[in-house]
FINU-616208 format. One record per residue: z, x, y of N, C-alpha, C in turn; residue in three letters. Coordinates in steps of 0.2 Angstrom, whole numbers, m for minus. Atoms other than C-alpha are relative to their C-alpha. Example, Ala and Ser with C-alpha at 12.3 -4.5 7.8 and 13.67 -1.06 7.14 Angstrom:
<site><n_up>0</n_up><n_east>4</n_east><n_north>m6</n_north><ca_up>39</ca_up><ca_east>62</ca_east><ca_north>m22</ca_north><c_up>0</c_up><c_east>4</c_east><c_north>6</c_north><aa>Ala</aa></site>
<site><n_up>m1</n_up><n_east>m4</n_east><n_north>m6</n_north><ca_up>36</ca_up><ca_east>68</ca_east><ca_north>m5</ca_north><c_up>3</c_up><c_east>m4</c_east><c_north>5</c_north><aa>Ser</aa></site>
! end
This chain:
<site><n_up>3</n_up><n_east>0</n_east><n_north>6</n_north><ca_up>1205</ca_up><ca_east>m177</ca_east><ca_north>348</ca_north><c_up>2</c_up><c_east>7</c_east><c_north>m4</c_north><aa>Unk</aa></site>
<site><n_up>m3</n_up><n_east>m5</n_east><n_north>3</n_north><ca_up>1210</ca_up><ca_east>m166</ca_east><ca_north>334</ca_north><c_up>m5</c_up><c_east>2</c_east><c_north>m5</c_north><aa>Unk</aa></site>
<site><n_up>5</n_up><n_east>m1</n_east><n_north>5</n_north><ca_up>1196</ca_up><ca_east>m156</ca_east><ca_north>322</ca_north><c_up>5</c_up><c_east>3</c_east><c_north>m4</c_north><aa>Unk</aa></site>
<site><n_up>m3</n_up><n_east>m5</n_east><n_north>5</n_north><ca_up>1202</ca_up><ca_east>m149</ca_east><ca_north>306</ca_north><c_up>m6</c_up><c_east>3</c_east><c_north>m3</c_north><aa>Unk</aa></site>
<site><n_up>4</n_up><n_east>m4</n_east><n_north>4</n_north><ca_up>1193</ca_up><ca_east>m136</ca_east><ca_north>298</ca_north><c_up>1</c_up><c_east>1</c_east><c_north>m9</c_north><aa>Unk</aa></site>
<site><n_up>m2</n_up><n_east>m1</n_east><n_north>7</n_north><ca_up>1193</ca_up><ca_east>m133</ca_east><ca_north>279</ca_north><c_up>m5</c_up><c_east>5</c_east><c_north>m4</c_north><aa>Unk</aa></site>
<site><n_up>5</n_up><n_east>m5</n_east><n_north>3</n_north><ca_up>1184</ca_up><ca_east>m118</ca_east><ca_north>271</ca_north><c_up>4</c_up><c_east>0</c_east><c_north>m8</c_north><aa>Unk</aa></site>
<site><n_up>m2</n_up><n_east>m1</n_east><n_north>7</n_north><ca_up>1184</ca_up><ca_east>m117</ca_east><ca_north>251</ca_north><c_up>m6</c_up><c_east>6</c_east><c_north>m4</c_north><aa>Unk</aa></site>
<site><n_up>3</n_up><n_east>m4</n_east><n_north>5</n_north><ca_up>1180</ca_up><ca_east>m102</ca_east><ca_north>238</ca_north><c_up>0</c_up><c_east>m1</c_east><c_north>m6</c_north><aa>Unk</aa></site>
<site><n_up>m1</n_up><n_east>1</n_east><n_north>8</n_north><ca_up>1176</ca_up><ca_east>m107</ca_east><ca_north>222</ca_north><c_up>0</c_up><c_east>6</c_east><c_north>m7</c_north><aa>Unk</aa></site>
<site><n_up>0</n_up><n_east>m3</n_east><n_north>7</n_north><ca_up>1180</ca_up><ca_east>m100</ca_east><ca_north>203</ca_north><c_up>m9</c_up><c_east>2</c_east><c_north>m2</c_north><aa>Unk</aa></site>
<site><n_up>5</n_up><n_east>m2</n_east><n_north>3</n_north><ca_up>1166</ca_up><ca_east>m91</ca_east><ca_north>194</ca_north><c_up>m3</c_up><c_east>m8</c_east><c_north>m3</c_north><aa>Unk</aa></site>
<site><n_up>3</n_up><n_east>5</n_east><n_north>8</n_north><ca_up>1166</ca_up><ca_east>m105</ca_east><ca_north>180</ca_north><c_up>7</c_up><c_east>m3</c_east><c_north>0</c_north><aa>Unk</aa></site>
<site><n_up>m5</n_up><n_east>6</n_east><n_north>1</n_north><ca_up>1180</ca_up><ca_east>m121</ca_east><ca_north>180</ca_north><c_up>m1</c_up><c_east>m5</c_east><c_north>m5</c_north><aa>Unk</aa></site>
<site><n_up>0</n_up><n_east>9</n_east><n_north>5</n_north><ca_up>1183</ca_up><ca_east>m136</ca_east><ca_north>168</ca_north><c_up>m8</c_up><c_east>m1</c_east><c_north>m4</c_north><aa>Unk</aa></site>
<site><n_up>4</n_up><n_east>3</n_east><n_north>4</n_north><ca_up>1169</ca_up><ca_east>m134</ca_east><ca_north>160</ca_north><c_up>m7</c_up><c_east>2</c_east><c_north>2</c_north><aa>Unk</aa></site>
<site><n_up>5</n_up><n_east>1</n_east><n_north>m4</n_north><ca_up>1156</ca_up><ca_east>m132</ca_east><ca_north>174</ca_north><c_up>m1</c_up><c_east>7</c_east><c_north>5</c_north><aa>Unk</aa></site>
<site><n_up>2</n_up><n_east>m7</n_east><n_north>m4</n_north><ca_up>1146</ca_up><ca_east>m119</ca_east><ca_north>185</ca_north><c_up>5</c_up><c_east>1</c_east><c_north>6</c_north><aa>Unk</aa></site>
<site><n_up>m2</n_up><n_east>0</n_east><n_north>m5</n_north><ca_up>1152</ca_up><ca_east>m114</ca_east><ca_north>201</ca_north><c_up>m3</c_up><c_east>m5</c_east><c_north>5</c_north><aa>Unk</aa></site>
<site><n_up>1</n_up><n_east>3</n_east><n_north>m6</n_north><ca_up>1137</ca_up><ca_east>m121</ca_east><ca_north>211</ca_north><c_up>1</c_up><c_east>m8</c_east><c_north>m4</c_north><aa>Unk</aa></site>
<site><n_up>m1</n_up><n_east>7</n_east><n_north>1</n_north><ca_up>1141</ca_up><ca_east>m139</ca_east><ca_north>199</ca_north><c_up>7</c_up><c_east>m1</c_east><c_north>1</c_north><aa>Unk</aa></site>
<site><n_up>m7</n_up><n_east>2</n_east><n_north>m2</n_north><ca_up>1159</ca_up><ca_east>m139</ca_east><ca_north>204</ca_north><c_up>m3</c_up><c_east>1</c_east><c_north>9</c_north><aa>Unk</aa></site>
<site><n_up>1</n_up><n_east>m2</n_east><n_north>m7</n_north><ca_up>1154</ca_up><ca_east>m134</ca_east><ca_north>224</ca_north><c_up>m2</c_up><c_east>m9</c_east><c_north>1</c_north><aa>Unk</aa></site>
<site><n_up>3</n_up><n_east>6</n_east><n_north>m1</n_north><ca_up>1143</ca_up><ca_east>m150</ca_east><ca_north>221</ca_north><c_up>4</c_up><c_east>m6</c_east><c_north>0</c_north><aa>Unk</aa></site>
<site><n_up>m7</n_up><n_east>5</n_east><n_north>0</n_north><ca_up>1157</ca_up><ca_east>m160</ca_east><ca_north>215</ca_north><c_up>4</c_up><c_east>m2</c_east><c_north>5</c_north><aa>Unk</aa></site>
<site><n_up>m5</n_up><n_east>1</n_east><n_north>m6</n_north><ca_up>1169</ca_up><ca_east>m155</ca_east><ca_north>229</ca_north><c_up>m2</c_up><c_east>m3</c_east><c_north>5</c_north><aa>Unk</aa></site>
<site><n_up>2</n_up><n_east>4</n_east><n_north>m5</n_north><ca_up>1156</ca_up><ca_east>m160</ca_east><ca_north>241</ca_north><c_up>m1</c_up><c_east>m4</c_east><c_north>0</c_north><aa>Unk</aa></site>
<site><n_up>1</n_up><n_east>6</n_east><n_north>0</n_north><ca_up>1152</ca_up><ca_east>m175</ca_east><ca_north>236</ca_north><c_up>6</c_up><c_east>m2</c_east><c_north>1</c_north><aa>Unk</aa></site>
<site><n_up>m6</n_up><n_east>5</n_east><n_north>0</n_north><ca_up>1172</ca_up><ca_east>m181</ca_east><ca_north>234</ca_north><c_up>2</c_up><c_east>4</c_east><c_north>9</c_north><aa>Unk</aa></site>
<site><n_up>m2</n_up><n_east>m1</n_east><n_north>m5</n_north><ca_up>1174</ca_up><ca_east>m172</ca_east><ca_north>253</ca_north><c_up>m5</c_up><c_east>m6</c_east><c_north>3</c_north><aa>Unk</aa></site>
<site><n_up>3</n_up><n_east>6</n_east><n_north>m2</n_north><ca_up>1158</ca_up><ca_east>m185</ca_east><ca_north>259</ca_north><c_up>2</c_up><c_east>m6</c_east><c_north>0</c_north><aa>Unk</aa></site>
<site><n_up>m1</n_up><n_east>7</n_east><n_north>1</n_north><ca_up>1165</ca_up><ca_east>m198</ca_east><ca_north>252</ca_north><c_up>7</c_up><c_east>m2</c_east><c_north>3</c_north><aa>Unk</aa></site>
<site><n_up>m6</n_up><n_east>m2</n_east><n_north>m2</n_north><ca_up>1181</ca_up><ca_east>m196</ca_east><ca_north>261</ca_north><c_up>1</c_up><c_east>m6</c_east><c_north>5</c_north><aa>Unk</aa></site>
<site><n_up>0</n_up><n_east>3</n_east><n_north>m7</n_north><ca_up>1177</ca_up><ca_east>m207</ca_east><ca_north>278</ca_north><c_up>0</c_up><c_east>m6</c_east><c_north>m3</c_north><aa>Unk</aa></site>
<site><n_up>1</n_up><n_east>5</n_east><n_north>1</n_north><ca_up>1173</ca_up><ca_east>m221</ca_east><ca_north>268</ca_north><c_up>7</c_up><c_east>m4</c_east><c_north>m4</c_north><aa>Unk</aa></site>
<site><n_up>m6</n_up><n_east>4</n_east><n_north>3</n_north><ca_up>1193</ca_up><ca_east>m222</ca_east><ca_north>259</ca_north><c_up>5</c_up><c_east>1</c_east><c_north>5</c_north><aa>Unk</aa></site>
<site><n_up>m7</n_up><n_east>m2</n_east><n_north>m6</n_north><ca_up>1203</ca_up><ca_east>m215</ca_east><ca_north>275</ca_north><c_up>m5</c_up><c_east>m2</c_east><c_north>8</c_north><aa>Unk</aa></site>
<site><n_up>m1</n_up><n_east>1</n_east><n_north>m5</n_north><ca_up>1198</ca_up><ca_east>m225</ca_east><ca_north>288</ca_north><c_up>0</c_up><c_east>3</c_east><c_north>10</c_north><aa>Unk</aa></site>
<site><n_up>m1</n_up><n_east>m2</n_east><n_north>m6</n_north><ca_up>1204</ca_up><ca_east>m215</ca_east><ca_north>303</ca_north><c_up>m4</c_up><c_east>7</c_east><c_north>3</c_north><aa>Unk</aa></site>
<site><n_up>4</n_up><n_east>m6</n_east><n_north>0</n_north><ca_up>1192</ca_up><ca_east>m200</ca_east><ca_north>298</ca_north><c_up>m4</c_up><c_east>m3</c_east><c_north>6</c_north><aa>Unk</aa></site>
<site><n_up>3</n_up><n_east>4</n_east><n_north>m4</n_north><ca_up>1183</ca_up><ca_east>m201</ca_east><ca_north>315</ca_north><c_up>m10</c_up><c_east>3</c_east><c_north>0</c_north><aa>Unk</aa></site>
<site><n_up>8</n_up><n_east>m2</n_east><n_north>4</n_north><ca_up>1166</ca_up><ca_east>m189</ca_east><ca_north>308</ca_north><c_up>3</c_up><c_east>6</c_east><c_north>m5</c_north><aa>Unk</aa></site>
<site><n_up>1</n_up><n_east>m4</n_east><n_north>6</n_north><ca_up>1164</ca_up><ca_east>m180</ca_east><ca_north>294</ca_north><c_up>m4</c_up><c_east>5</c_east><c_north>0</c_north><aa>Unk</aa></site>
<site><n_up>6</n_up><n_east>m3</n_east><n_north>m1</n_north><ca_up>1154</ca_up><ca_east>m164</ca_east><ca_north>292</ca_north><c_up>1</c_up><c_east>4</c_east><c_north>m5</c_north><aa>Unk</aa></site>
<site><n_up>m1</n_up><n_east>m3</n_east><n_north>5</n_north><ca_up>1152</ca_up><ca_east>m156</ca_east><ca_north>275</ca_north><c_up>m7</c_up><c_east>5</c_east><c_north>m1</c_north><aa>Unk</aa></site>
<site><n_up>7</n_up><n_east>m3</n_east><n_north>1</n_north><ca_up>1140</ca_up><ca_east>m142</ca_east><ca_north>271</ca_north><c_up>3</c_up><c_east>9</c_east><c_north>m4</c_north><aa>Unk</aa></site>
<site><n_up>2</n_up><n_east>m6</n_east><n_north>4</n_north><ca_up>1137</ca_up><ca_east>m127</ca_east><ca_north>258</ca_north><c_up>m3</c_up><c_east>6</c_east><c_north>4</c_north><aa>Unk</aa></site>
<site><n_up>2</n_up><n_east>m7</n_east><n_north>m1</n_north><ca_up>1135</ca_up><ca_east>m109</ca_east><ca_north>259</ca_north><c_up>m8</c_up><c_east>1</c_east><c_north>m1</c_north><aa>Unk</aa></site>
<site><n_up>11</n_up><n_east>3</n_east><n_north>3</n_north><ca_up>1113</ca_up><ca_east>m109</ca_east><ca_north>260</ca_north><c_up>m3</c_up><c_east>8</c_east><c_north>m2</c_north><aa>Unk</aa></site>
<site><n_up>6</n_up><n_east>m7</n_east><n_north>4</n_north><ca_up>1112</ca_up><ca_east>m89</ca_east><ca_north>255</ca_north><c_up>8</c_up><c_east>4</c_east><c_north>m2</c_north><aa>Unk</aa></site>
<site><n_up>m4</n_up><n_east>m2</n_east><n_north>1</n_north><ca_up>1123</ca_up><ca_east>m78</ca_east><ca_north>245</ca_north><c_up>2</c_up><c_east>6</c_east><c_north>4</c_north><aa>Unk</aa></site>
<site><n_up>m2</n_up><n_east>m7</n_east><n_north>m2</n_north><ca_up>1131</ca_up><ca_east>m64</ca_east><ca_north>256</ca_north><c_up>4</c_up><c_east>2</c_east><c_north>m2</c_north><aa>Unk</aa></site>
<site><n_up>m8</n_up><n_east>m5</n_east><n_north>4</n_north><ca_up>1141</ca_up><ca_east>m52</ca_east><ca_north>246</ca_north><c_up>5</c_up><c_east>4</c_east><c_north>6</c_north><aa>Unk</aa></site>
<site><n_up>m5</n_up><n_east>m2</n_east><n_north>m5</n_north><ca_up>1155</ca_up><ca_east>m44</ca_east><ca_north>257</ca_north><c_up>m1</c_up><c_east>5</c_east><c_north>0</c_north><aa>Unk</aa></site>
<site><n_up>1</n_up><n_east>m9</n_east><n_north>2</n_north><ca_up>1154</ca_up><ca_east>m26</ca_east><ca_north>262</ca_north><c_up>3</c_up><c_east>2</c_east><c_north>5</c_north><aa>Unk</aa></site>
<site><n_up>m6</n_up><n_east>m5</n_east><n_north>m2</n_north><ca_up>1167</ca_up><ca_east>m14</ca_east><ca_north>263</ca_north><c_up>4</c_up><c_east>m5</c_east><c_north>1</c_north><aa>Unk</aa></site>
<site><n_up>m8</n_up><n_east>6</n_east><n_north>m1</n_north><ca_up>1186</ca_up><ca_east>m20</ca_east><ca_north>264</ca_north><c_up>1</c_up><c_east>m1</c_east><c_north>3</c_north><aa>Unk</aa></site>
<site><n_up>m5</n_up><n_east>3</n_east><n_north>m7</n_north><ca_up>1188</ca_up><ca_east>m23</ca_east><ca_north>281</ca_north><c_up>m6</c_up><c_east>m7</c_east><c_north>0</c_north><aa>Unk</aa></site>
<site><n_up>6</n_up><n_east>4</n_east><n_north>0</n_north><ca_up>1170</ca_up><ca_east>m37</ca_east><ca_north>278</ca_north><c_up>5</c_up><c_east>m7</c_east><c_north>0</c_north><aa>Unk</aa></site>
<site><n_up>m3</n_up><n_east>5</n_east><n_north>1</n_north><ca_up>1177</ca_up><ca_east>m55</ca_east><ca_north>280</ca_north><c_up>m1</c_up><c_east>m2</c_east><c_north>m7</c_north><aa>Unk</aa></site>
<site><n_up>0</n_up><n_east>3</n_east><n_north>5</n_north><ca_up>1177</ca_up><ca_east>m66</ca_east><ca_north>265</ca_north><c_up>m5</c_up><c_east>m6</c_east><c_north>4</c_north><aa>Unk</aa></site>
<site><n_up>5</n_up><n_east>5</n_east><n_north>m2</n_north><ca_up>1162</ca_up><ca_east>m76</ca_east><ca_north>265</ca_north><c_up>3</c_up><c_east>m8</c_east><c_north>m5</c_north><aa>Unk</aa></site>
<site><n_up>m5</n_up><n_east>6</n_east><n_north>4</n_north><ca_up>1168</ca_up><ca_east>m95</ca_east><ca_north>259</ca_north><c_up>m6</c_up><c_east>m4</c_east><c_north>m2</c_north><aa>Unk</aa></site>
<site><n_up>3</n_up><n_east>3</n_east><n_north>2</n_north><ca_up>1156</ca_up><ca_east>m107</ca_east><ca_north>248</ca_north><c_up>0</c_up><c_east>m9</c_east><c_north>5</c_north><aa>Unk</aa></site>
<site><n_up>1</n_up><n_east>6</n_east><n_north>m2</n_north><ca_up>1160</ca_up><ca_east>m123</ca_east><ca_north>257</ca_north><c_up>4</c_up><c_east>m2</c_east><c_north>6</c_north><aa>Unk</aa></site>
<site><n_up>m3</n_up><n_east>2</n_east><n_north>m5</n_north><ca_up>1167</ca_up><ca_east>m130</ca_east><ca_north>274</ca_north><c_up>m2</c_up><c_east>m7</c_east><c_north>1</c_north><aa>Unk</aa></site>
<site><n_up>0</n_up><n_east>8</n_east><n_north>m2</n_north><ca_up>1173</ca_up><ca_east>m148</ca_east><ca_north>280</ca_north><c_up>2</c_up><c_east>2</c_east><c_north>8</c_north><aa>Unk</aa></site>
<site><n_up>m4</n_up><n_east>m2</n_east><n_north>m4</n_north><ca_up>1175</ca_up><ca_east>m149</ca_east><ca_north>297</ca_north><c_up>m1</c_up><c_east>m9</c_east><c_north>2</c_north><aa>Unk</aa></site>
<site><n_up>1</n_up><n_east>5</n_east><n_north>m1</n_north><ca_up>1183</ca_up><ca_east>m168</ca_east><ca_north>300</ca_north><c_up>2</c_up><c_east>1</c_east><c_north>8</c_north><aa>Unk</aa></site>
<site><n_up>m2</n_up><n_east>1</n_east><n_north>m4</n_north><ca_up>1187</ca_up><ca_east>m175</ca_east><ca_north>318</ca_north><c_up>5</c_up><c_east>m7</c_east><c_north>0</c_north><aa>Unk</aa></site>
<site><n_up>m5</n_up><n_east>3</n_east><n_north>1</n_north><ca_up>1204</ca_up><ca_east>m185</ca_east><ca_north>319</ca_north><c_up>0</c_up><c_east>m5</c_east><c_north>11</c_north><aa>Unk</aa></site>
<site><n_up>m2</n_up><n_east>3</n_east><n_north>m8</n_north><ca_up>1208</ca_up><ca_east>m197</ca_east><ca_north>338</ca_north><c_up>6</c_up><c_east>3</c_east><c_north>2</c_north><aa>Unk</aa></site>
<site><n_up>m7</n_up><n_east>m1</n_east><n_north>m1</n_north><ca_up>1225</ca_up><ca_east>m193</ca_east><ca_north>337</ca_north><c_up>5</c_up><c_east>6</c_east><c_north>m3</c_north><aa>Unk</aa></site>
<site><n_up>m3</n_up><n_east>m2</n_east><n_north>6</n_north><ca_up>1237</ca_up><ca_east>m181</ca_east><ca_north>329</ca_north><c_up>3</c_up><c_east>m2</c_east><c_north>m5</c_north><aa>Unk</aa></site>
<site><n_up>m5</n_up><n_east>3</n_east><n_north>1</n_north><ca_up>1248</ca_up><ca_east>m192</ca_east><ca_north>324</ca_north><c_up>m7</c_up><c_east>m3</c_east><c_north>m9</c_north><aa>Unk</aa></site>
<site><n_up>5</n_up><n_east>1</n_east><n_north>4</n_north><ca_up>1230</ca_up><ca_east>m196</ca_east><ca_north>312</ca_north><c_up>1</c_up><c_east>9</c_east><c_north>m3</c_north><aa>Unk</aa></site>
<site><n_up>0</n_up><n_east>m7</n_east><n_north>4</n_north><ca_up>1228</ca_up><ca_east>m177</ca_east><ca_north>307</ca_north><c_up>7</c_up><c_east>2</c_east><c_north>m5</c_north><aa>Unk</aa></site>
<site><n_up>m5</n_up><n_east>m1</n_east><n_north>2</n_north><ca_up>1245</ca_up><ca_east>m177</ca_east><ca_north>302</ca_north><c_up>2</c_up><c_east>m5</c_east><c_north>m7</c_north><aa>Unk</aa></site>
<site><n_up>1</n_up><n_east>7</n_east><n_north>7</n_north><ca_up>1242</ca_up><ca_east>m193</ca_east><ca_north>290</ca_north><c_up>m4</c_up><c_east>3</c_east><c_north>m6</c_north><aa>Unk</aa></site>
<site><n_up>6</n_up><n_east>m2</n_east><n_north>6</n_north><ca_up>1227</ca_up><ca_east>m184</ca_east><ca_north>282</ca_north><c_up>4</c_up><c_east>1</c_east><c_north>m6</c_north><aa>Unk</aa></site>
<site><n_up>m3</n_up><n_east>m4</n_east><n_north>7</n_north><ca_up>1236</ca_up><ca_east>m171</ca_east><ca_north>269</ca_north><c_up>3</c_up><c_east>m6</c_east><c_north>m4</c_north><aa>Unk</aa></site>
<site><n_up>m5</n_up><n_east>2</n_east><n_north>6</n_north><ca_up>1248</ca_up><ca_east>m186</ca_east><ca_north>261</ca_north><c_up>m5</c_up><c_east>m6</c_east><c_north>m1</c_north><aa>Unk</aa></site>
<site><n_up>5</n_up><n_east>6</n_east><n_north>3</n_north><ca_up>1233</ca_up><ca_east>m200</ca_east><ca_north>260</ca_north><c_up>1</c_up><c_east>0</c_east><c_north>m7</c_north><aa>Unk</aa></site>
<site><n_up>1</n_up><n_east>m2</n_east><n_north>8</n_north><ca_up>1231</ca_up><ca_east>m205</ca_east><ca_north>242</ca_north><c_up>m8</c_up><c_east>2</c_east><c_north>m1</c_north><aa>Unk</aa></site>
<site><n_up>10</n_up><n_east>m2</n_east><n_north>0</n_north><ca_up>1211</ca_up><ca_east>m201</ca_east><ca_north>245</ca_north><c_up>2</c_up><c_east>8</c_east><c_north>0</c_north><aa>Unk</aa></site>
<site><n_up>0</n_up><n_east>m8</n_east><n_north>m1</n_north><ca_up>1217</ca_up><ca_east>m183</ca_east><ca_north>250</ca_north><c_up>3</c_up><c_east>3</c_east><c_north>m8</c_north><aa>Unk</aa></site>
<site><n_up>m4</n_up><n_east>m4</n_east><n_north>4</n_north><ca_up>1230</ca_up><ca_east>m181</ca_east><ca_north>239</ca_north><c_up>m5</c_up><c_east>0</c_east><c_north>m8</c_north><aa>Unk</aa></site>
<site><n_up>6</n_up><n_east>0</n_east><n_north>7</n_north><ca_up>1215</ca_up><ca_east>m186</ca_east><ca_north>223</ca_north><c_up>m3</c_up><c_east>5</c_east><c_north>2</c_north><aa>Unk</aa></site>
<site><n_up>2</n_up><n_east>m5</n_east><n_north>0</n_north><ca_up>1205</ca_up><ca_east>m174</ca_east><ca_north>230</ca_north><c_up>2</c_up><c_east>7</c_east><c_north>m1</c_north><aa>Unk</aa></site>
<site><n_up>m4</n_up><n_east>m5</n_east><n_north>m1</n_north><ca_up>1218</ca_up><ca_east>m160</ca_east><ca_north>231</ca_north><c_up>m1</c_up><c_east>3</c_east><c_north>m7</c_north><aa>Unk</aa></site>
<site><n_up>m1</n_up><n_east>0</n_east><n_north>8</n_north><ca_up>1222</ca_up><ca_east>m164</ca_east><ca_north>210</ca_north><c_up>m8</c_up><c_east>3</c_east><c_north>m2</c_north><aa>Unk</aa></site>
<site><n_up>6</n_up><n_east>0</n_east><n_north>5</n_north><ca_up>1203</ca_up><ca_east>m166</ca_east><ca_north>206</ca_north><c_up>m4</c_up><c_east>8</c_east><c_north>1</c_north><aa>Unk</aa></site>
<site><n_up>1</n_up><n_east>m6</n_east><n_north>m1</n_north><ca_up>1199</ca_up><ca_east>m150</ca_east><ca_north>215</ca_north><c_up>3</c_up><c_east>8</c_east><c_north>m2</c_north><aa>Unk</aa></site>
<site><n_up>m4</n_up><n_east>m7</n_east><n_north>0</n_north><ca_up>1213</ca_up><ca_east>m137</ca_east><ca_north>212</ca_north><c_up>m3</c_up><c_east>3</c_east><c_north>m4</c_north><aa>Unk</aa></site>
<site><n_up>1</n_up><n_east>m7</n_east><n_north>4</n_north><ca_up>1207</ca_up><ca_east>m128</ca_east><ca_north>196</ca_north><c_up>m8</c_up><c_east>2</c_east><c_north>1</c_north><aa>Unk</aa></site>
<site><n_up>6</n_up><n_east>m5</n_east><n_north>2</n_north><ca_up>1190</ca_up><ca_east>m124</ca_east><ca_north>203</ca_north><c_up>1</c_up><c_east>3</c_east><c_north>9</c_north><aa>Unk</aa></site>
<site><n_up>1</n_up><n_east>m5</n_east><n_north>m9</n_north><ca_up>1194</ca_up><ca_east>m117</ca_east><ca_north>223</ca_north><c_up>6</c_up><c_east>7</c_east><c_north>m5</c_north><aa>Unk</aa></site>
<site><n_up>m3</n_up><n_east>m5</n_east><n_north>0</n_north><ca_up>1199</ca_up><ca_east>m100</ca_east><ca_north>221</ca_north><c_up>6</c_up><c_east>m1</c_east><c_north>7</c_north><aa>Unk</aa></site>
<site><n_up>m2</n_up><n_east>m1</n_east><n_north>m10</n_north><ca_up>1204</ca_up><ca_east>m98</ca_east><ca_north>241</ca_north><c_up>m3</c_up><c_east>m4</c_east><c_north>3</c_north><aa>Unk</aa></site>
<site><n_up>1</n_up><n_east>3</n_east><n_north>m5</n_north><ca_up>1206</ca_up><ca_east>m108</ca_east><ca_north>257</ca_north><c_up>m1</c_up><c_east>0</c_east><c_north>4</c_north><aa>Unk</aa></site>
<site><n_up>m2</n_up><n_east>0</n_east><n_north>m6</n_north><ca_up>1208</ca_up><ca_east>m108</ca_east><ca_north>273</ca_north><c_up>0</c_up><c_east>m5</c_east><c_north>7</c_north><aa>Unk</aa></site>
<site><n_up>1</n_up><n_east>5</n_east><n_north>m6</n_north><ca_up>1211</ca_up><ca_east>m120</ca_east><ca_north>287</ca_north><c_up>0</c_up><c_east>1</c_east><c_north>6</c_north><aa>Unk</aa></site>
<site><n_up>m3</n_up><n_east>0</n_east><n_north>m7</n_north><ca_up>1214</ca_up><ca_east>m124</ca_east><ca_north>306</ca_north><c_up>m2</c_up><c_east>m7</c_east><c_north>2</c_north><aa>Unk</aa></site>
<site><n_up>0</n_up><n_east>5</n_east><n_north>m8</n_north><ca_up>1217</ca_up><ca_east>m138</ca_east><ca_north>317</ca_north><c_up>1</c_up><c_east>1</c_east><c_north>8</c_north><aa>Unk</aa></site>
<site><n_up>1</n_up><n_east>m3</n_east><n_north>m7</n_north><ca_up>1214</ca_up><ca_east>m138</ca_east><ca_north>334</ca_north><c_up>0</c_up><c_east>m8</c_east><c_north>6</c_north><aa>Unk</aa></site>
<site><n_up>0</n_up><n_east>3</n_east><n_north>m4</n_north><ca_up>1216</ca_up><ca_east>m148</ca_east><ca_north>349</ca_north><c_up>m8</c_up><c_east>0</c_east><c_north>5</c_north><aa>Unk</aa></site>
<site><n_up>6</n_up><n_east>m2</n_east><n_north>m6</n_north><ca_up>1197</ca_up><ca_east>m153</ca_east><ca_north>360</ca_north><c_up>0</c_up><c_east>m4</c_east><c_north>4</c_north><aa>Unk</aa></site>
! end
């Protein structure tokens, strides 16, 4: 089996909308993920629940949202990115994630 992680930092203020109504948006269109790609094998979406500001430069980057889905196969994690479900996500999200960061992993 194969987890992928996905951690997101969002814009001040995008399209129009807050930061936490954009956070809300992505997580609703990440939830709704299992229901158009099939091979998602669980889903797990969840919000940053307190603000920690960063301290001093060496301090990690604290992230407002993480997905962490579970794949059977690679040959499925590697389908994810070009879905057209992902790829709408990808469009409808860009102009409010600041910063990213992923991993896949083998369990």
């Amino acid at each position: 089996m194969i987890k992928h992680i996905s951690m997101f930092s969002f814009k001040g203020d995008a399209g129009g909308k807050t930061k936490e109504e954009n956070i809300n948006e992505v997580r609703q269109l990440l939830l709704d993920l299992p229901s158009q790609i099939p091979f998602i094998l669980t889903n797990e979406v969840g919000a940053q629940i307190k603000n920690t500001p960063e301290t001093g430069a060496d301090a990690p980057p604290v992230y407002d949202l993480v997905q962490i889905i579970t794949f059977e196969t690679p040959e499925n994690a590697a389908a994810y990115p070009a879905h057209p479900a992902h790829l709408d996500l990808v469009r409808r999200s860009d102009a409010m994630v600041e910063k990213m960061a992923m991993i896949d992993y083998e369990v």
